[in-house]
DOFIDO-625190 format. One record per residue: x, y, z of N, C-alpha, C in turn. Coordinates in Angstrom, 1 decimal, m for minus. Atoms other than C-alpha are relative to their C-alpha. Layout:
! residues N
[node [X; Y; Z]; [X; Y; Z]; [X; Y; Z]];
...
END
This chain:
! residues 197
[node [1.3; 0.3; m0.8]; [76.1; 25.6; 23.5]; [m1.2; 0.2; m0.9]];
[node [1.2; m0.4; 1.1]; [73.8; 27.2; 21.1]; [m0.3; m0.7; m1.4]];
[node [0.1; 0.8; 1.0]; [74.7; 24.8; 18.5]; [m0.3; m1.2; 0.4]];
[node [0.5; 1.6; m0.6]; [73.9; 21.6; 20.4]; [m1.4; 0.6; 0.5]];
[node [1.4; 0.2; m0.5]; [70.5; 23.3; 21.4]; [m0.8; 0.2; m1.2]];
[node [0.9; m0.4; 1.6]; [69.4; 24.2; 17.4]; [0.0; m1.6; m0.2]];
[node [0.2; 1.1; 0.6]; [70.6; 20.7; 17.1]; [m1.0; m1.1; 0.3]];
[node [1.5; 1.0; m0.8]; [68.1; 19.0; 19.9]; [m1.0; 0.5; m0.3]];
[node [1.3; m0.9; 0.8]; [65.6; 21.7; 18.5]; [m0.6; m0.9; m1.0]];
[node [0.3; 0.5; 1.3]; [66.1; 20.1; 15.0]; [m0.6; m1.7; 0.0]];
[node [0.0; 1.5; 0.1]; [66.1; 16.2; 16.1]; [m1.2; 0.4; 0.7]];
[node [1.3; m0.3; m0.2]; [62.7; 17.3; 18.2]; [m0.9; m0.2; m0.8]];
[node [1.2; m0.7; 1.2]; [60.9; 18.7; 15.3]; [0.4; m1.3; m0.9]];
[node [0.0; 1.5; 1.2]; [62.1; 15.7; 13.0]; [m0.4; m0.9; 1.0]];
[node [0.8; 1.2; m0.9]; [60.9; 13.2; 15.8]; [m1.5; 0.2; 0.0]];
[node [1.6; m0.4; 0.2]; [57.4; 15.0; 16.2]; [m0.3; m0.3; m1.5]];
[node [0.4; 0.5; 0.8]; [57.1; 14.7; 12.7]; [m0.2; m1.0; m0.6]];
[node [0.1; 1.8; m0.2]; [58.1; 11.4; 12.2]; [m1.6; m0.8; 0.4]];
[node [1.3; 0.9; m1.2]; [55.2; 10.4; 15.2]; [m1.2; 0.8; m1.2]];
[node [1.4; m0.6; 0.4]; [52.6; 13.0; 13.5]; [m0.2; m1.0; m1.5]];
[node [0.0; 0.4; 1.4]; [53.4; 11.5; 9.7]; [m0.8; m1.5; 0.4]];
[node [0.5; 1.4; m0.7]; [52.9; 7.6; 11.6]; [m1.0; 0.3; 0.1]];
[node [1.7; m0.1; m0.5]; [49.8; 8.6; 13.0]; [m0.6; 0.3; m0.8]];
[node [1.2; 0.0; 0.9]; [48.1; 10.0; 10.2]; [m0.2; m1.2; m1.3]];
[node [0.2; 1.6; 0.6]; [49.0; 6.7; 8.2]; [m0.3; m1.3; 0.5]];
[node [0.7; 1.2; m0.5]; [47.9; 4.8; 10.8]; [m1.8; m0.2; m0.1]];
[node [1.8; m0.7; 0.1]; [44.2; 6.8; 10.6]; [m0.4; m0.7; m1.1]];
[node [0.4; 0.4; 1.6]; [44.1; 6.1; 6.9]; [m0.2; m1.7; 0.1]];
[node [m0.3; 1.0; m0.1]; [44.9; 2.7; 7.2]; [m1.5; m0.5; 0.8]];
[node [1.4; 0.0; m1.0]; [42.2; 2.4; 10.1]; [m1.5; 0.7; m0.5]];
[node [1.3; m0.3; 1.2]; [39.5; 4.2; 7.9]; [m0.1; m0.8; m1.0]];
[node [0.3; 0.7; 1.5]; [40.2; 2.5; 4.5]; [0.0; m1.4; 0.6]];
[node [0.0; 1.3; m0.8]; [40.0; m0.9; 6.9]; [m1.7; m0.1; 0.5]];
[node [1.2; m0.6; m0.1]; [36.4; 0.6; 7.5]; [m0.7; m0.9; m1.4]];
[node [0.4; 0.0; 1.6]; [33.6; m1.0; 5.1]; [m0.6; 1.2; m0.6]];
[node [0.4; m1.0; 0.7]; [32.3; 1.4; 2.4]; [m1.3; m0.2; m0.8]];
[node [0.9; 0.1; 0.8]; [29.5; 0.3; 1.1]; [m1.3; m1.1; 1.1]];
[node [1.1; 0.6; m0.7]; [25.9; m1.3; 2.7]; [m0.9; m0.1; m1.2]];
[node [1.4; 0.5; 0.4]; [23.1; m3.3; 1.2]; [m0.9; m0.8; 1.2]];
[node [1.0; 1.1; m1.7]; [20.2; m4.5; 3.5]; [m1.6; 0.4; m0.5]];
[node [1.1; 0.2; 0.4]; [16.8; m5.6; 3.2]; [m0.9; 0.5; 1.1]];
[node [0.4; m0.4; m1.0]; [14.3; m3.9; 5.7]; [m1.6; m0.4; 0.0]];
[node [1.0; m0.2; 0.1]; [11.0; m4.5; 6.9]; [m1.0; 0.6; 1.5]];
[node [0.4; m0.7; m1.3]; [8.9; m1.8; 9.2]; [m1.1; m0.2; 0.2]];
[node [1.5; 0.3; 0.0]; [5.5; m2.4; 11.0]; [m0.7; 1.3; 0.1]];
[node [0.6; m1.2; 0.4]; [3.7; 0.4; 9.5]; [m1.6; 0.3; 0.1]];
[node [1.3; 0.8; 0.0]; [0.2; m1.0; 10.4]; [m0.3; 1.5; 0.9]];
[node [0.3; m0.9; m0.9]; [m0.1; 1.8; 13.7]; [0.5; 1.5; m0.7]];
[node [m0.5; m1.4; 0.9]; [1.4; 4.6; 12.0]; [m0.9; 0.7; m0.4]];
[node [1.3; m0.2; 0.4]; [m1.1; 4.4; 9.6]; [m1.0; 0.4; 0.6]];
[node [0.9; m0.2; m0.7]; [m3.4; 4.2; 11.6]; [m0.3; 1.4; 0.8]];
[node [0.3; m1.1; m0.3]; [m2.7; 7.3; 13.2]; [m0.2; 1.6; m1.0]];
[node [m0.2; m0.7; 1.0]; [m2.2; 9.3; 10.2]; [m1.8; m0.2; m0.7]];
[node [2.0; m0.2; 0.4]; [m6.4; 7.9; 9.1]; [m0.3; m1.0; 0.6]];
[node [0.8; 0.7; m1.1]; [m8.7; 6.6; 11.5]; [m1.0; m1.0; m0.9]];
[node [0.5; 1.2; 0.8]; [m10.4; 4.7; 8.4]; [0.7; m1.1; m0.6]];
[node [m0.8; 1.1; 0.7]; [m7.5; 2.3; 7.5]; [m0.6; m1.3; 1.3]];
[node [0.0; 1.4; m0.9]; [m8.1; m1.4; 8.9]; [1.2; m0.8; m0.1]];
[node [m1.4; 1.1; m0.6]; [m6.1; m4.2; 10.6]; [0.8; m0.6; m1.2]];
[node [m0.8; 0.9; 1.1]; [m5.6; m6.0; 6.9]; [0.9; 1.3; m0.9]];
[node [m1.3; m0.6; 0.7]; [m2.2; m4.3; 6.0]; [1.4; m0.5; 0.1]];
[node [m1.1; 0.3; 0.3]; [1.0; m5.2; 4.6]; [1.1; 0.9; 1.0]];
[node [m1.6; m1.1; m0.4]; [4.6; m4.5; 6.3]; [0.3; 1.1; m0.9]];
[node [m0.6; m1.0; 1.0]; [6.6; m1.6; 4.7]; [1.2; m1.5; m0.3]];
[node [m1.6; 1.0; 0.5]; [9.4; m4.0; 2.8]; [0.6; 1.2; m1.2]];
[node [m1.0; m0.9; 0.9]; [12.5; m1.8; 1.3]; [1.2; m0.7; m0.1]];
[node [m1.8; 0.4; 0.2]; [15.9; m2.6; 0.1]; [0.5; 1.6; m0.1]];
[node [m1.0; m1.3; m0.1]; [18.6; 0.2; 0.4]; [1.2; m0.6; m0.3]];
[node [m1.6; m0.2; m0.1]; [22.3; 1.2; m0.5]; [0.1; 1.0; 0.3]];
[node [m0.2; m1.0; m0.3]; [24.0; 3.2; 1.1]; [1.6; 0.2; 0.3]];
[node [m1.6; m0.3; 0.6]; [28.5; 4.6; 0.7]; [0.3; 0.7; 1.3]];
[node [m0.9; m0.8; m1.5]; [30.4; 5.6; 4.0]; [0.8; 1.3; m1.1]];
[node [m1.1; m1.5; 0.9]; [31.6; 9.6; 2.3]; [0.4; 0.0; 1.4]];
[node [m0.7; 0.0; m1.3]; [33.0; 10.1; 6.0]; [0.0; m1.5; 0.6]];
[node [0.3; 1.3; m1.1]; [33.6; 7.6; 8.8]; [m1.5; m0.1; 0.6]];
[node [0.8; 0.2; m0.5]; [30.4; 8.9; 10.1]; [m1.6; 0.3; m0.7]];
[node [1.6; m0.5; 1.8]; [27.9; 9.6; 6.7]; [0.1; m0.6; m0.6]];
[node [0.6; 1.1; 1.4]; [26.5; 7.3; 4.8]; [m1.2; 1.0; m0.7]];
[node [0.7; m0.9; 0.8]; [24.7; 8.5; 2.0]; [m0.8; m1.2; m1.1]];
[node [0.3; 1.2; 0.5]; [22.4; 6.4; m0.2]; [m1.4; 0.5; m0.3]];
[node [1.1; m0.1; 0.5]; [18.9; 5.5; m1.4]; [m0.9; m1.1; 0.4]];
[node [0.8; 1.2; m0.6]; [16.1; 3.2; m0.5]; [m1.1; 0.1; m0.9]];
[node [1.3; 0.6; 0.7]; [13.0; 1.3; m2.4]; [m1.2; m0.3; 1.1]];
[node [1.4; 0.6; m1.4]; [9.6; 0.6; m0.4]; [m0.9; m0.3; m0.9]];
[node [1.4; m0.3; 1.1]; [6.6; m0.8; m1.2]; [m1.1; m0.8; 1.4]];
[node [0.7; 0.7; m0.7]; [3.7; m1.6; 1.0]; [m1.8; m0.3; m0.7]];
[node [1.5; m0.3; 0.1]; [m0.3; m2.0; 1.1]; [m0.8; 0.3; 1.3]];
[node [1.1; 0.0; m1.2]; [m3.0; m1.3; 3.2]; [m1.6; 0.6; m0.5]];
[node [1.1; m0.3; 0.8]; [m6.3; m1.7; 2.8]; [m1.0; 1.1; 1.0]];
[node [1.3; m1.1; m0.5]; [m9.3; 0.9; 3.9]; [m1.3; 0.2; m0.2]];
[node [1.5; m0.3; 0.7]; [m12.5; 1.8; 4.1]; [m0.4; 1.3; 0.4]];
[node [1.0; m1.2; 0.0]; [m14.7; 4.7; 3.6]; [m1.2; 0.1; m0.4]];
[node [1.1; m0.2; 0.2]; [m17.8; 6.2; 3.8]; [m0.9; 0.9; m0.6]];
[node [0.7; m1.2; 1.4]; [m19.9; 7.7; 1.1]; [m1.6; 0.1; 0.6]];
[node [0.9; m0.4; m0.7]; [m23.0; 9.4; 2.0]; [m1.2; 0.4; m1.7]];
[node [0.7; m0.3; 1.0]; [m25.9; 9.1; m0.8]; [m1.7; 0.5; 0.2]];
[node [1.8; m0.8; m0.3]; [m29.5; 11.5; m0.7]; [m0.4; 0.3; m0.9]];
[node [1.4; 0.3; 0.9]; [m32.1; 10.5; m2.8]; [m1.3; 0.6; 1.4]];
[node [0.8; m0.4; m0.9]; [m35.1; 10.4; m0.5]; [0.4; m0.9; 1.1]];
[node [m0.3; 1.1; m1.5]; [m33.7; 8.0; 2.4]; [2.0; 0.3; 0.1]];
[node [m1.4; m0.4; m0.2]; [m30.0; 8.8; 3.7]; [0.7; m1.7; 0.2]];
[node [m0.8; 1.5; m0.2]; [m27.6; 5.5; 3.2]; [1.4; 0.2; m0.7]];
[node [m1.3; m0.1; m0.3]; [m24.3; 5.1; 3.9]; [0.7; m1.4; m1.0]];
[node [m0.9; 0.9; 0.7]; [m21.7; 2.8; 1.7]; [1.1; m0.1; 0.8]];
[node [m1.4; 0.7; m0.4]; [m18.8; 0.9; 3.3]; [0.5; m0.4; m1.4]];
[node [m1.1; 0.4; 1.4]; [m16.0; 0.9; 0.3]; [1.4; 0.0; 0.4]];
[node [m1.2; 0.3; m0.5]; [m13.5; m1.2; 1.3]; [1.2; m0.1; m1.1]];
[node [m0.8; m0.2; 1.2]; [m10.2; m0.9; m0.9]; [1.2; m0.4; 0.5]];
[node [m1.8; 0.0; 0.0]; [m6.0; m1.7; m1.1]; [0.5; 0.8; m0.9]];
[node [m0.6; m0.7; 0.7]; [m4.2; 0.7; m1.9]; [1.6; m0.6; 0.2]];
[node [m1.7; 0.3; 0.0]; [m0.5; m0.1; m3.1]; [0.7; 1.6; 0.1]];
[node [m1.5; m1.5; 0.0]; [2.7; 2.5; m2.3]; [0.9; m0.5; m0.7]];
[node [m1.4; 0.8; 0.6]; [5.7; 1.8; m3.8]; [1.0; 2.3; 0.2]];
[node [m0.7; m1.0; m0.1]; [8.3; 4.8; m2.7]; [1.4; 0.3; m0.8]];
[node [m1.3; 0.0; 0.3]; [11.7; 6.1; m4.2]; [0.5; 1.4; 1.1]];
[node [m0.2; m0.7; m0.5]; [13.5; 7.8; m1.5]; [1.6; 0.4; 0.5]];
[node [m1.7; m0.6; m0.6]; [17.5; 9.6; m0.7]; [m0.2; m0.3; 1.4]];
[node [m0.2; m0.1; m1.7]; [18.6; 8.8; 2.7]; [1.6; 0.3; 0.3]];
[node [m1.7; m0.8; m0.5]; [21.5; 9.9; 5.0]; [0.0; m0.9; 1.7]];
[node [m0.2; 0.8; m1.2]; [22.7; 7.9; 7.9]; [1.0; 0.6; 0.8]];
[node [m1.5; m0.4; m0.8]; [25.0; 9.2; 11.0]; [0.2; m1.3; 0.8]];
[node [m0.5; 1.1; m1.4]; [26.6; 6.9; 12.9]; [1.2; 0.3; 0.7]];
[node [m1.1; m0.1; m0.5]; [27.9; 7.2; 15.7]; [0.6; m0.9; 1.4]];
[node [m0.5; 1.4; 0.2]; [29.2; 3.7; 16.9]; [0.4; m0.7; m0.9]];
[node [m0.5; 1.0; 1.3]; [31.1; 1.5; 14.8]; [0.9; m0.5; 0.6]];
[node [m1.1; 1.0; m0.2]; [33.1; m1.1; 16.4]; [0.5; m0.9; m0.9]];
[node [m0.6; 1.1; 1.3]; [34.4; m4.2; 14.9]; [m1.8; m0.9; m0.2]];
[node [1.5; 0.9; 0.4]; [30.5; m6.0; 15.1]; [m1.5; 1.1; 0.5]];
[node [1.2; m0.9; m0.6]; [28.3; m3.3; 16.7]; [m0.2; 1.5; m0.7]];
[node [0.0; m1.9; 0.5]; [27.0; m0.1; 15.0]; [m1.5; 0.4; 0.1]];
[node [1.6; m0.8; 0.1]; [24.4; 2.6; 15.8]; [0.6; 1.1; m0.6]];
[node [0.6; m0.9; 0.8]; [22.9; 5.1; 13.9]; [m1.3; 0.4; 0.2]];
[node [1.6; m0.6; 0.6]; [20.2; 7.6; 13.3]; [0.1; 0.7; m1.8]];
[node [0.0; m0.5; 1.6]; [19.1; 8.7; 10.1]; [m1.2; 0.5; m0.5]];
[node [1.6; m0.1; 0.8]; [16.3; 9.9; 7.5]; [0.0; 0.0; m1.0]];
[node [0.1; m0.3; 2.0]; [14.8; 9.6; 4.3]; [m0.9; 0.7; 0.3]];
[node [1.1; m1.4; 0.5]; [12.7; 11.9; 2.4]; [0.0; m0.1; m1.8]];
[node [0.4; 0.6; 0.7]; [11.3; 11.2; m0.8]; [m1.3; 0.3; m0.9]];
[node [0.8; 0.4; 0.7]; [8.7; 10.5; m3.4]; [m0.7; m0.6; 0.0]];
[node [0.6; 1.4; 0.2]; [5.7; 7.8; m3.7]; [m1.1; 0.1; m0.7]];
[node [1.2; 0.0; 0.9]; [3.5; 6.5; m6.3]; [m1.1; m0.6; 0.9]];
[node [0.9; 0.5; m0.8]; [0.5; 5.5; m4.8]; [m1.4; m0.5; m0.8]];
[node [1.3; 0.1; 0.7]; [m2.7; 3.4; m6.7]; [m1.1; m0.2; 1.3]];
[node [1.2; 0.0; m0.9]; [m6.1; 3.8; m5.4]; [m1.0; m0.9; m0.4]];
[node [1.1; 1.1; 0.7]; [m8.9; 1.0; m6.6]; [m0.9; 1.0; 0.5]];
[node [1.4; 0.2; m0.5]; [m11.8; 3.2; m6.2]; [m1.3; m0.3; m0.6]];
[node [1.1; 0.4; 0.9]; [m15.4; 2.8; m7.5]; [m0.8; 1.0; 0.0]];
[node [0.7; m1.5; 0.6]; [m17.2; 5.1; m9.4]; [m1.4; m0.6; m0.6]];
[node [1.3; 0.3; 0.1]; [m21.2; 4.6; m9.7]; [0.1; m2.1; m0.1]];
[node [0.0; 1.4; 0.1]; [m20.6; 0.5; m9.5]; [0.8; m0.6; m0.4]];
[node [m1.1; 0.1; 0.9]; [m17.5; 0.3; m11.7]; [0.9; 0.2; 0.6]];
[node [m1.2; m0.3; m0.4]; [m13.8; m0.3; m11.1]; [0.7; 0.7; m0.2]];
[node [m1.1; m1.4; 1.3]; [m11.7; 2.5; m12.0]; [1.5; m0.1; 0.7]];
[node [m0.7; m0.5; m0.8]; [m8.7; 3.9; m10.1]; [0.3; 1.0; m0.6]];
[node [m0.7; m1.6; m0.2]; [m6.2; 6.9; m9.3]; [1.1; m0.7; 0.2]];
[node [m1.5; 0.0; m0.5]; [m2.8; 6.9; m9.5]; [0.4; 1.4; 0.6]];
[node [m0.1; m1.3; m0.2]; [m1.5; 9.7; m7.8]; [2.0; 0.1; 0.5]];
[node [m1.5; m0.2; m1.0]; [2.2; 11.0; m6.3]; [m0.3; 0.7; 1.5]];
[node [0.0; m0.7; m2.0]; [2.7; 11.9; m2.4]; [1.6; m0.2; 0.1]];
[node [m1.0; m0.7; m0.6]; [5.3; 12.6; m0.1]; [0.3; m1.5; 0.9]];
[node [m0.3; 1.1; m0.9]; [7.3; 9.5; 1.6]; [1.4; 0.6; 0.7]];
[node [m0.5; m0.3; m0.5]; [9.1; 10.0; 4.5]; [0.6; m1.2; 1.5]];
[node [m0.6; 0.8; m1.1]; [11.1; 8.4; 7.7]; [1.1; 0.6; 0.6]];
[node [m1.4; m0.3; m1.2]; [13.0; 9.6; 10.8]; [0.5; m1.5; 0.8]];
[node [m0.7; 1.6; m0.6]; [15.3; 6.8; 12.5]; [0.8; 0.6; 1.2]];
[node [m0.8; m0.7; m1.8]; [15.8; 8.1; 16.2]; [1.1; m0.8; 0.2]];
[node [m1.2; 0.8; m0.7]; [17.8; 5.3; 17.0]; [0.4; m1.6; m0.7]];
[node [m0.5; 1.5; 0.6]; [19.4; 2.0; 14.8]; [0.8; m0.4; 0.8]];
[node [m1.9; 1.1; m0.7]; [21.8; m0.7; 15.9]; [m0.1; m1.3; m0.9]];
[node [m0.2; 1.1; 1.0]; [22.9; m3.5; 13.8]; [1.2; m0.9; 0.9]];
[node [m1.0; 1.1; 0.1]; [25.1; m6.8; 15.1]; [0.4; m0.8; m1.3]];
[node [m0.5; 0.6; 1.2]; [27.2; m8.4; 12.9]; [1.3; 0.6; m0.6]];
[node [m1.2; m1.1; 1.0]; [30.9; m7.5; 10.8]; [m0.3; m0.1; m1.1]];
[node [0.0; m0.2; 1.6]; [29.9; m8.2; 7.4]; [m1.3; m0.4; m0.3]];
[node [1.7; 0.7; m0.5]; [26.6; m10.3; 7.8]; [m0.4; 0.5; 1.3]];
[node [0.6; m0.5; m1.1]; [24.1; m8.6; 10.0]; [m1.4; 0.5; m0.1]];
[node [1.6; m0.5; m0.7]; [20.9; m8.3; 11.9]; [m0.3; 1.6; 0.7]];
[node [0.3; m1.1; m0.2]; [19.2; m4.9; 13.0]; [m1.6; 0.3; 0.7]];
[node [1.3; m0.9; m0.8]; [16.4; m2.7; 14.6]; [0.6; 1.3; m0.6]];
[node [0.6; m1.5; m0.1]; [15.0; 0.8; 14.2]; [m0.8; 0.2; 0.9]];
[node [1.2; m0.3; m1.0]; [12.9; 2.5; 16.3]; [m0.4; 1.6; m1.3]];
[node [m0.2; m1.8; 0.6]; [11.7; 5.9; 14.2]; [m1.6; 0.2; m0.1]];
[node [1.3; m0.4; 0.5]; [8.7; 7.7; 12.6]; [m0.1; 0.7; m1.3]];
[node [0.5; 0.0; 1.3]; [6.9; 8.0; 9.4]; [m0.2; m1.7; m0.3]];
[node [1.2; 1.3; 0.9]; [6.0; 5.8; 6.5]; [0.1; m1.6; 0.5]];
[node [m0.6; 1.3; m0.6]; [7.9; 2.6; 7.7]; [m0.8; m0.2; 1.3]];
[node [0.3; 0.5; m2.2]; [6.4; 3.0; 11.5]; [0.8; m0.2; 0.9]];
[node [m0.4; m0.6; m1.5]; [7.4; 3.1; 14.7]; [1.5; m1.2; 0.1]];
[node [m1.1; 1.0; m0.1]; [9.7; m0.2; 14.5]; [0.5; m0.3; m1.9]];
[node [0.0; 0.4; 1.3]; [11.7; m1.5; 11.8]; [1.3; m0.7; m0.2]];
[node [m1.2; 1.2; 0.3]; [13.9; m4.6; 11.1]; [0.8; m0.5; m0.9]];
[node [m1.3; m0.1; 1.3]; [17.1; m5.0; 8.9]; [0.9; m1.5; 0.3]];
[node [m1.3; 0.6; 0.5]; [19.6; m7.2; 7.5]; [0.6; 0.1; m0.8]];
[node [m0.8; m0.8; 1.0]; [22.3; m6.5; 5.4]; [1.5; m0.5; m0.5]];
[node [m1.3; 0.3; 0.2]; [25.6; m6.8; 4.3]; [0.9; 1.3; m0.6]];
[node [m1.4; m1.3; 0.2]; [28.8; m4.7; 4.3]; [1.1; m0.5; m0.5]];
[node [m1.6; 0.4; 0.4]; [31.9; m4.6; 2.4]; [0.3; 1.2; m0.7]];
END
C-alpha cells in the first residue's frame, strides 16, 4: 500500500512539473512574441503650457515636434530616449529713463531643441491597443535673438526639459496612431505615430 502511494506521490509531482515546465515556456513564448522595440514621431500642442509658464509669450508658436526610441526591458518598461525641438515667439518689455519714461515692445523666437531619457509603463497591451503613462526628464539648448542697444546679438543658454504622460493609448499592431494627455514642455495634449517591431 505504501508503495503504490510514493508511487501516485511520484507520478503527481512529475505531472505538476511537467504543467509548471509547459507554462513557463508558454510565457516565454508569449513575451518574446511581444514587440521590443518602438520608434514614433510625436507632436504636442505646447502653445498653452507656455503660456502658463510666461504671461509674455504670444499666439505665434510652433508645436513641440519629437522623435523617440524606446526597448520593452520588461513586458511592462520601456526605456528609451526622445529628440524635441520647438519655437515660440515672445515679447518683452524694457523700461528706458532718460527724462521721459518709454516702454519698448521686443518681440523675438526663441528656438528649443531638447535631448531627453524617458521611461514608459504600460499597462495594456493587447494585440492592437496599448496604454501607458510615462516621463521624460532631460536637458535643452535654448537660443535667444535678443537686442542689445539696436544690434542683433543673442544667448544661447541650457535649461531643464521635462514631461509627465498621465495617460497614452496608441491603436494599431505594428503601424500606429496615438494620444497623450500630460504636462510639461510638450503640453497638455500630444499626438503620436509610430512603429513596432
Amino acid at each position: 500500500m505504501k508503495s503504490k502511494m510514493k508511487k501516485l506521490f511520484l507520478l503527481l509531482f512529475v505531472a505538476v512539473c511537467i504543467n509548471a515546465n509547459a507554462q513557463t515556456e508558454n510565457k516565454k513564448v508569449v513575451d518574446n512574441a511581444l514587440p521590443k522595440h518602438d520608434i514614433r514621431l510625436e507632436m504636442g500642442e505646447s502653445m498653452r503650457m507656455f503660456k502658463l509658464y510666461d504671461e509674455d509669450i504670444v499666439d505665434d508658436m510652433s508645436p513641440t515636434f519629437s522623435t523617440s526610441y524606446h526597448n520593452r526591458i520588461l513586458k511592462w518598461l520601456w526605456m528609451g530616449a526622445a529628440i524635441s525641438y520647438n519655437q515660440k515667439a515672445s515679447v518683452t518689455y524694457r523700461l528706458f529713463s532718460d527724462d521721459d519714461l518709454v516702454y519698448l515692445n521686443d518681440f523675438r523666437t526663441l528656438h528649443q531643441l531638447s535631448f531627453a531619457p524617458s521611461v514608459r509603463f504600460s499597462y495594456f497591451d493587447k494585440y492592437n491597443l496599448f496604454m501607458y503613462s510615462g516621463v521624460q526628464f532631460g536637458m535643452c539648448w535654448q537660443k535667444d535673438p535678443m537686442l542689445y542697444s539696436g544690434k542683433s546679438g543673442g544667448v544661447n543658454y541650457i535649461g531643464m526639459f521635462g514631461q509627465l504622460t498621465l495617460f497614452g493609448i496608441t491603436y494599431g499592431k505594428d503601424f500606429y496612431l496615438g494620444g497623450e494627455i500630460g504636462f510639461g514642455n510638450k503640453g497638455l495634449f500630444n499626438f503620436t505615430a509610430g512603429y513596432r517591431f
